[in-house]
N, CA, C and O of each residue as an XYZ file, in Angstrom:
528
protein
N     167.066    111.670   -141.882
C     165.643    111.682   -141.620
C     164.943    112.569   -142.648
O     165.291    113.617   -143.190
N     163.941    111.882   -142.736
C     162.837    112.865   -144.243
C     162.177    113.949   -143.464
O     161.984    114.085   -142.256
N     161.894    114.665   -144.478
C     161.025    115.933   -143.641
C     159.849    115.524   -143.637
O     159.690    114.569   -144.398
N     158.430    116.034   -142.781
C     157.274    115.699   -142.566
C     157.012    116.599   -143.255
O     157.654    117.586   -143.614
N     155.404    116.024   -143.571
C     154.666    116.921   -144.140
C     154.157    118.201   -143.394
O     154.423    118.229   -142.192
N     153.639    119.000   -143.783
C     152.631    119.850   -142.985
C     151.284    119.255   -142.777
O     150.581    119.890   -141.990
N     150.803    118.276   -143.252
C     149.616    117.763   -142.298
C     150.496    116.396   -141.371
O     149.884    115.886   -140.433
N     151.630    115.989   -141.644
C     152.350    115.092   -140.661
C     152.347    116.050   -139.430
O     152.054    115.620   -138.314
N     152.579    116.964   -139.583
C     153.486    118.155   -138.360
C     151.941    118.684   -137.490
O     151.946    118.917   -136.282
N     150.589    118.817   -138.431
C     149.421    119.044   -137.768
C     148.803    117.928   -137.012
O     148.029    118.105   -136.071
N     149.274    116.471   -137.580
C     148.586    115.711   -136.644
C     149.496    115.216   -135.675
O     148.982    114.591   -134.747
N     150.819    115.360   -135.674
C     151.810    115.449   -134.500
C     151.182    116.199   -133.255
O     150.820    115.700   -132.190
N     151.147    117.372   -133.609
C     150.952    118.084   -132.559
C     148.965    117.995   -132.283
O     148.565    118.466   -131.218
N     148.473    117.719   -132.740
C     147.087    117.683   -132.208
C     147.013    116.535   -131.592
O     145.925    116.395   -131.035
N     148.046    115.272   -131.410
C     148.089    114.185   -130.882
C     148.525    114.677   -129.546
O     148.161    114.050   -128.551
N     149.243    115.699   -129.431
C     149.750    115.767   -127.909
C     149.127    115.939   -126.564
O     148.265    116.818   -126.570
N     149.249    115.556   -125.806
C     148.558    116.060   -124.456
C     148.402    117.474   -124.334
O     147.482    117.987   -123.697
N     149.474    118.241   -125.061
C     149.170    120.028   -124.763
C     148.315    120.524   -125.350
O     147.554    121.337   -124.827
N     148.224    120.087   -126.794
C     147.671    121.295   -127.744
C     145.918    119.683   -128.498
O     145.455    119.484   -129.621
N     145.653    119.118   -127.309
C     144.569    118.141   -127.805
C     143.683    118.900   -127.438
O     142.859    118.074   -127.047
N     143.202    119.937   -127.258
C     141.931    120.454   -126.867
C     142.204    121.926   -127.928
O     141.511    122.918   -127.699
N     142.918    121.953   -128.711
C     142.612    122.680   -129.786
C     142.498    122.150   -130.800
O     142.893    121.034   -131.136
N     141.495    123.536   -131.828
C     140.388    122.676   -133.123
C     141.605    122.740   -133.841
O     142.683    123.124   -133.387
N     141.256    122.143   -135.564
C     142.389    122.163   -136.302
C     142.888    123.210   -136.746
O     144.024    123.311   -137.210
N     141.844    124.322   -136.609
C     142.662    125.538   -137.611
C     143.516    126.229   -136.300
O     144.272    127.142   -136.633
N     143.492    126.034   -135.457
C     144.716    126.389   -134.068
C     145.964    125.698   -134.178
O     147.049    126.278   -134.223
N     145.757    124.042   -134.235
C     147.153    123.498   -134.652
C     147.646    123.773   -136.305
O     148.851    123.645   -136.519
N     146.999    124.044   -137.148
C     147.416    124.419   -138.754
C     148.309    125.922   -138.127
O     149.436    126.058   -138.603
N     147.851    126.994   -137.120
C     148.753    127.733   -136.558
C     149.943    127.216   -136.113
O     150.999    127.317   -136.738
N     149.788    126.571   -134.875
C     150.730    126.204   -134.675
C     151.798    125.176   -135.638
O     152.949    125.213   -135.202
N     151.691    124.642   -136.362
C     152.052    123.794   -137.068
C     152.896    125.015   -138.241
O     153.520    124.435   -139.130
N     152.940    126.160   -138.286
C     153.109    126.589   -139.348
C     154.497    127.545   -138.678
O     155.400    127.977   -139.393
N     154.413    127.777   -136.965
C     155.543    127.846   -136.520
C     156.812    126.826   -135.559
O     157.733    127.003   -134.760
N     156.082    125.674   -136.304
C     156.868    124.273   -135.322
C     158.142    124.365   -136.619
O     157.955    124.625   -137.807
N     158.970    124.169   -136.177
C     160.472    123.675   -136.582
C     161.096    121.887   -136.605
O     161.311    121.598   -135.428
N     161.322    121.077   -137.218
C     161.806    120.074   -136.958
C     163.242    120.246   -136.697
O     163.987    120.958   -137.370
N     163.600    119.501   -135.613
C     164.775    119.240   -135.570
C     165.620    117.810   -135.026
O     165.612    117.335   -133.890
N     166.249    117.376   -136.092
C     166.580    115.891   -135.888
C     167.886    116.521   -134.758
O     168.520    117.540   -134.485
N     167.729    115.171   -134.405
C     168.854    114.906   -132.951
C     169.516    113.610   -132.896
O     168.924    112.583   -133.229
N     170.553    113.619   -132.544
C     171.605    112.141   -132.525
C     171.071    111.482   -131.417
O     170.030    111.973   -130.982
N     171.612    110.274   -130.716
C     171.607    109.911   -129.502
C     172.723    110.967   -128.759
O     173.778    111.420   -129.205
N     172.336    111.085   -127.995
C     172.896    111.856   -126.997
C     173.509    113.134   -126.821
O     174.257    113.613   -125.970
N     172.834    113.655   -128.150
C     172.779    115.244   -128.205
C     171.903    115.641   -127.642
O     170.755    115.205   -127.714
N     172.474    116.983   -126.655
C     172.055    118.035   -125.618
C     171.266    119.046   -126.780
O     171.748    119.585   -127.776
N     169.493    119.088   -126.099
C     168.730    119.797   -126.525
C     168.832    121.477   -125.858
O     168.847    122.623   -126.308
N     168.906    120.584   -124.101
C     169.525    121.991   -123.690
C     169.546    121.733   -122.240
O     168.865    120.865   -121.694
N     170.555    122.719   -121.504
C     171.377    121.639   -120.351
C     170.531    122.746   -119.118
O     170.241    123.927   -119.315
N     170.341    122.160   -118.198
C     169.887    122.985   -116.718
C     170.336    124.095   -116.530
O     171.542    124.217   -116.746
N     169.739    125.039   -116.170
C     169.256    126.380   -116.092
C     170.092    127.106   -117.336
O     170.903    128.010   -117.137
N     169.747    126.533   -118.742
C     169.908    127.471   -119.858
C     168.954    127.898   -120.078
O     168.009    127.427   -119.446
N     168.686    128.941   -121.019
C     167.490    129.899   -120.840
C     166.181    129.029   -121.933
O     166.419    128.391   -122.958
N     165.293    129.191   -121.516
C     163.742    128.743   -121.968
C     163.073    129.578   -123.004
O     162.108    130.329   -122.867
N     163.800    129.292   -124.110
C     163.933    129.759   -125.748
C     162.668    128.765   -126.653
O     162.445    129.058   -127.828
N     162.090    127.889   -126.147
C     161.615    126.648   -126.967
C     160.739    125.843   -126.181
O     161.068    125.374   -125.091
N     159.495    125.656   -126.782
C     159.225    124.117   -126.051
C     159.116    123.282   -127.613
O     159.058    123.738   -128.755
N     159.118    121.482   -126.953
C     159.494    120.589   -128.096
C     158.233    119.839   -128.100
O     157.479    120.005   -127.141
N     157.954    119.170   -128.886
C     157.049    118.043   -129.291
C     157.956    117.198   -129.664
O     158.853    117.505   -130.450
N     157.766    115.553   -128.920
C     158.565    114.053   -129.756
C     158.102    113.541   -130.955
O     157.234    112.681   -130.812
N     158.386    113.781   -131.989
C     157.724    113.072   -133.328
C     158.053    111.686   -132.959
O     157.120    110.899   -133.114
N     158.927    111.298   -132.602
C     159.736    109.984   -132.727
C     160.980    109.579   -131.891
O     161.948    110.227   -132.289
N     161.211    108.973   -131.158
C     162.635    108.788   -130.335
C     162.054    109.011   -129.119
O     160.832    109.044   -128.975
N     162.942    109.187   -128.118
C     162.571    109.340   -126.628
C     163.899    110.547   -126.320
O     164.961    110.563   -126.942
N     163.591    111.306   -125.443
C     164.420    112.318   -124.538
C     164.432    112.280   -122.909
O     163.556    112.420   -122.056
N     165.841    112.022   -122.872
C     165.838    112.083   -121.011
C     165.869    113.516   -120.586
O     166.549    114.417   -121.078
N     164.953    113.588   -119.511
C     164.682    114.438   -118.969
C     165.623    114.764   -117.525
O     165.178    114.146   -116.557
N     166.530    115.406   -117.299
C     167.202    115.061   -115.965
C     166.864    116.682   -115.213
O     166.874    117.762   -115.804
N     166.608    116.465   -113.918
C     166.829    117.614   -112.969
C     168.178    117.681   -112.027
O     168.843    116.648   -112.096
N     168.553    118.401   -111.413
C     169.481    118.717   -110.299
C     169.504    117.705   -109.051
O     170.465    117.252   -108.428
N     167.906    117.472   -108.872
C     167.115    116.363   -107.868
C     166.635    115.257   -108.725
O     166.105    115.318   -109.834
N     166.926    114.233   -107.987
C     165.470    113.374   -108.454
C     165.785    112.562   -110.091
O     166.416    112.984   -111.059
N     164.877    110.948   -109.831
C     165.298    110.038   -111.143
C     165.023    110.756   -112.537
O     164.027    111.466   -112.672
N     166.138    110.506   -113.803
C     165.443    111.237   -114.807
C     164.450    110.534   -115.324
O     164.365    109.315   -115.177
N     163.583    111.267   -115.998
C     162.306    110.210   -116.713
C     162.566    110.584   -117.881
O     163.257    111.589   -118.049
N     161.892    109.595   -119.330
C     161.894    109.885   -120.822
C     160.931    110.427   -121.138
O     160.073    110.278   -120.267
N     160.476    111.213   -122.249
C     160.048    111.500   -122.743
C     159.581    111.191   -124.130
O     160.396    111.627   -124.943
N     158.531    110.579   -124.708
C     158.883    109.267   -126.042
C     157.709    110.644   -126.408
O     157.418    111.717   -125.879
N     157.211    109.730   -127.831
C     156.364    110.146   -129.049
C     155.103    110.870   -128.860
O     154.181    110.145   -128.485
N     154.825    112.083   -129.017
C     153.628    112.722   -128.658
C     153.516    113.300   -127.428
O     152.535    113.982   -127.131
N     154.758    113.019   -126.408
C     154.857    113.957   -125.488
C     155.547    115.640   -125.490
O     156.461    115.662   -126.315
N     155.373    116.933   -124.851
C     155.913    117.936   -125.047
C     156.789    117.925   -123.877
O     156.710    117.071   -122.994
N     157.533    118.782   -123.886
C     158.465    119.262   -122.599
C     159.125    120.607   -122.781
O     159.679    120.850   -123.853
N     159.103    121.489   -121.818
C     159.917    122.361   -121.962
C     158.652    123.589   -122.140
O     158.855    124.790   -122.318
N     157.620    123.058   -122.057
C     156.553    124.211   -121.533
C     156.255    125.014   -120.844
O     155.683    126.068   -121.122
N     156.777    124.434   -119.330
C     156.776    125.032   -117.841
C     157.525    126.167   -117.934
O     157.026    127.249   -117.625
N     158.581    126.084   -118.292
C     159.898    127.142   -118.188
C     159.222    128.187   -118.966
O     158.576    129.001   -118.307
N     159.247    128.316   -120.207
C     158.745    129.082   -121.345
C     157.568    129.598   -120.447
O     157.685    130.797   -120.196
N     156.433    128.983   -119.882
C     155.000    129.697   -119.897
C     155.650    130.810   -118.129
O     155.284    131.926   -117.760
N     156.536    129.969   -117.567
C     156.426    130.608   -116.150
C     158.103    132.033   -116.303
O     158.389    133.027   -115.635
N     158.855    131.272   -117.667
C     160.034    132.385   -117.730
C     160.935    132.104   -117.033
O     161.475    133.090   -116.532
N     161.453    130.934   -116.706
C     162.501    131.150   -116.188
C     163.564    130.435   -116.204
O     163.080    129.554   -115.494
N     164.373    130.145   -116.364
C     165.644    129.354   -116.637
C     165.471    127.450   -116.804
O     164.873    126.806   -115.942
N     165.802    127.105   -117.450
C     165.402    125.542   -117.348
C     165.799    124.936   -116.191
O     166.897    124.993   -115.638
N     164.243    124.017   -115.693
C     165.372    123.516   -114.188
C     165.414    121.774   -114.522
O     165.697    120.886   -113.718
N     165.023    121.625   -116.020
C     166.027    120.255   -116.059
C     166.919    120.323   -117.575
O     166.540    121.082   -118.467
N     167.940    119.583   -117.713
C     168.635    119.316   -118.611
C     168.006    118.210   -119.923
O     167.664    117.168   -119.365
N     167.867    118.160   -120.769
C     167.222    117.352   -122.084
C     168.220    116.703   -123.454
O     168.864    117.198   -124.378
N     167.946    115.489   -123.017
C     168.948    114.899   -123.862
C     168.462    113.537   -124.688
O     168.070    112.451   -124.260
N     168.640    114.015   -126.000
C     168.349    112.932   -126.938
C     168.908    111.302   -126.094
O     170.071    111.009   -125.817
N     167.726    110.506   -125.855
C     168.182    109.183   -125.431
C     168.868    108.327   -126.709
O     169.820    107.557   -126.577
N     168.122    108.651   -128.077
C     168.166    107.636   -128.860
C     167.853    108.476   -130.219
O     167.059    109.379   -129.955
N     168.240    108.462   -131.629
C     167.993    109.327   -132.318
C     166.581    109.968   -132.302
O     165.622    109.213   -132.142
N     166.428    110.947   -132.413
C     165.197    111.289   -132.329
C     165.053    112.719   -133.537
O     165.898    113.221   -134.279
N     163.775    113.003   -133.333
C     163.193    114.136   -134.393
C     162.039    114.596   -132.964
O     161.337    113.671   -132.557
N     161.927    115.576   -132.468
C     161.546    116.881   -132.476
C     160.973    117.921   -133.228
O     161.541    118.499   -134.155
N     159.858    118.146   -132.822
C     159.292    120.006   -133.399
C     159.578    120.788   -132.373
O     158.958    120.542   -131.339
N     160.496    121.842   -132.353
C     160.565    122.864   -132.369
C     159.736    124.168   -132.230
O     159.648    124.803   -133.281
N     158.878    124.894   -130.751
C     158.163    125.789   -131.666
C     158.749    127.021   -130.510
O     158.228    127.112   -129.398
N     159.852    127.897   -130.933
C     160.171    129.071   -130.685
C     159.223    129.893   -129.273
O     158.043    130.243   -129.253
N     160.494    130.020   -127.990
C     158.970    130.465   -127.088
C     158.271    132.358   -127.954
O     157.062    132.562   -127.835
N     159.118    133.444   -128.685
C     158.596    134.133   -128.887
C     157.606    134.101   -130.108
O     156.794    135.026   -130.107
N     157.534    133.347   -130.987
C     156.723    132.881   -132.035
C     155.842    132.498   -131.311
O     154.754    133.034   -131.521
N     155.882    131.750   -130.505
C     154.668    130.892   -129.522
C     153.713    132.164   -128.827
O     152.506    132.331   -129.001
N     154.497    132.868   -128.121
C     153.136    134.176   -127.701
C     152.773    134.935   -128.322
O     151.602    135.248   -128.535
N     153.949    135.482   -128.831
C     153.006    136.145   -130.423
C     151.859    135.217   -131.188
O     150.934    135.786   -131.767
N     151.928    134.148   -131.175
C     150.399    133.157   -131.699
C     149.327    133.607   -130.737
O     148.229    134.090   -131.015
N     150.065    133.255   -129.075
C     149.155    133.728   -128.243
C     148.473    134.532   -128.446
O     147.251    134.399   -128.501
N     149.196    135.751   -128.638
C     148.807    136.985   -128.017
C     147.572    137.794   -129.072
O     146.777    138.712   -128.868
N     147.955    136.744   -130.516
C     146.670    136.823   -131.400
C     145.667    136.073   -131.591
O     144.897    136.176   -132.546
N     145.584    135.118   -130.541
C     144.428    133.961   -131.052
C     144.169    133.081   -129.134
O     144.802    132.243   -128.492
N     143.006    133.837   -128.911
C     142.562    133.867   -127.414
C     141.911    132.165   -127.428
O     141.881    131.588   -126.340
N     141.371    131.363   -128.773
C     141.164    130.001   -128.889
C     142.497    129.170   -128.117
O     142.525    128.237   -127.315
N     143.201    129.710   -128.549
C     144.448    128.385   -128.371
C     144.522    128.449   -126.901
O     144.405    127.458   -126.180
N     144.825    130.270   -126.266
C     145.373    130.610   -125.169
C     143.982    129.300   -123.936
O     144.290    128.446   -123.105
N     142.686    129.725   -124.373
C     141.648    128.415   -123.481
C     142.042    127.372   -123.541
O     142.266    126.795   -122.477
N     142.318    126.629   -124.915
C     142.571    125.404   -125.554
C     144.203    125.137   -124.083
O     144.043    124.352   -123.148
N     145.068    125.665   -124.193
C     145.947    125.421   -123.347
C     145.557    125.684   -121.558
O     146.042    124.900   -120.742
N     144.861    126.577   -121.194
C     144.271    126.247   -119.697
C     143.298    125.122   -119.609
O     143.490    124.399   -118.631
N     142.265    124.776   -120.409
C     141.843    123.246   -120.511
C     143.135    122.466   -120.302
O     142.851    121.623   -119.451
N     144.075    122.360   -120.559
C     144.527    121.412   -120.769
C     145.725    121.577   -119.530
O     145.812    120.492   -118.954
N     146.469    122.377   -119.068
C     147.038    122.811   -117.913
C     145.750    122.676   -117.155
O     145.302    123.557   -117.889
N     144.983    122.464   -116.561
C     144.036    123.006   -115.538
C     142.729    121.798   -115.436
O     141.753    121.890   -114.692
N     143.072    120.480   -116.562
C     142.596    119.067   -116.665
C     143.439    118.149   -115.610
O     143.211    116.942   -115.524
């Protein structure tokens, strides 16, 4: 897989349901601590209650989502996952697994509050959007 650009990786993530209610110079932030990471089919992103290090953005591919309870659902292109854990801290309570090759961004949960914790735009930009 080719690498994206940095305006590929800014309009990735301004496409998403999480980060669509922030302006561009918030995702050019974020975008500058997203990580790509390609994935096989059926490589483990990360398995139930491992610790909540990351949330992902789908560039491309789909990811099953499985819990302990309950049907797993996918996760395809422009969706995030792995937010909940990270924002609330606490252990993953589902398991994530490449359905089909896929590519992923990557954005580190301590890189991620440290953005927070300097830029009070994004922190609104994300309760708009939790709270829509």
């Amino acid at each position: 897989m080719s690498e994206l650009t940095r305006i590929q990786i800014v309009l990735c993530l301004q496409s998403t349901d999480l980060f669509s209610f922030c302006k561009a110079e918030e995702v050019l932030r974020l975008a500058g601590i997203a990580r790509e990471r390609p994935l096989a089919a059926g490589e483990t992103i990360y398995p139930v209650h491992g610790p909540a290090d990351s949330l992902y953005a789908v560039v491309h591919g789909e990811v099953r989502m499985q819990g302990a309870d309950g049907p797993a659902r996918l996760v395809g292109p422009l969706q995030t996952f792995g937010v909940r854990d990270i924002l609330c801290g606490r252990l993953r309570g589902e398991s994530a697994v490449a359905a089909k090759e896929t590519l992923v961004l990557a954005i580190e949960a301590e890189d991620f509050f440290d953005l927070l914790a300097n830029n009070i735009d994004i922190v609104k930009a994300l309760f708009r959007h939790l709270l829509a």
